[in-house]
Structure formats: C-alpha cells, structure tokens
Steps between C-alpha positions, in 0.01 A plus 500: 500500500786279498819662707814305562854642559749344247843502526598339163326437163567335199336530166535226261366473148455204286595430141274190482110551418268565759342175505784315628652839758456276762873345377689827570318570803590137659883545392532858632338438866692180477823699435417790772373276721097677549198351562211527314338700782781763409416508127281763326410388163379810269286329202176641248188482617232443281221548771649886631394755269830715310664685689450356854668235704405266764668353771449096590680335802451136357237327387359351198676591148184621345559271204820695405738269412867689603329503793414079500867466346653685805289366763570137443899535439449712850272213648310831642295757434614698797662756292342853463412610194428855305249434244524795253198542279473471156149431499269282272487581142195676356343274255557099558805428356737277612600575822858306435527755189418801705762424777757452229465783298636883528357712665287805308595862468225559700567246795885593463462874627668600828308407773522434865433212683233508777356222698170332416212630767407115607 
C-alpha cells in the first residue's frame, strides 16, 4: 500500500477532451510549481474490471492516450496514477465507442471502489 503524509492537495479538472489532458496538467504544475513525481493522474481503465481501481507509479501508458498526451507535455512518466476500471466491453465493439458512451443502469448503481487483488 501506498502511504505518504500530505500537507496540501489540489484537484484540477479539465474542460478539454481526454485525449489531449495532458495540456491542463502541464499548465497547472507549471502554475503551482509540482513535479510530475507529485502528480496523481486518475483516468479509465479499460484493462481493471468495474468497480475496481489500480494504482501505477509510472510506467508505460498502456496504449491510453490521456495518458501518452500527459506524459510527453510532462517529458515523464513519473507521475502516479489511479486507474479506475471500466472494464472491456462484452461483445467486440469498438472499444473507442465503449469508452465514450454512458454508462448503463446496471454499471451506474452505487458501488464502492476496492483495489484489484494483483
């Protein structure tokens, strides 16, 4: 388990798409002054089942392109990251579709997070 005392935290949304996040991310740790290793980047995650989340201290982007986006405007992928599952989709659609698109009644029900067992 990850365990480290913070003092301060700021959360900061974007209002472009995900594909190109890594543009608000670069101008807020530009404007607070943080390094990437001080960053923790919450994103999908199409290989952690519904429901349950991951935790990545850099690394590869898995193909996930928010991820690509913020780790070359960065120039690192020393930031830590919570990859919160949505899973694969059940037939083979279009995994670009499924990432896109609502989620069901079914998949929408209150549920709590739990970390993956590997």
């Amino acid at each position: 388990v990850y365990q480290r005392r913070v003092r301060e935290a700021v959360v900061s949304t974007q209002s472009t798409g995900m594909n190109v996040s890594g543009k608000s991310v670069l101008k807020a740790t530009a404007t607070l002054d943080i390094s990437p290793q001080n960053v923790l980047l919450l994103h999908d995650e199409l290989d952690v089942p519904l429901g349950k989340f991951k935790v990545k201290h850099g690394g590869s982007a898995n193909g996930h392109n928010g991820v690509v986006d913020t780790q070359e405007r960065l120039k690192s992928n020393e930031m830590k990251r919570l990859r919160i599952g949505i899973g694969r989709p059940s037939n083979k659609e279009d995994v670009r579709d499924y990432v896109l698109e609502d989620f069901t009644k079914n998949d929408a029900t209150p549920a709590r997070l739990s970390p993956t067992s590997s």
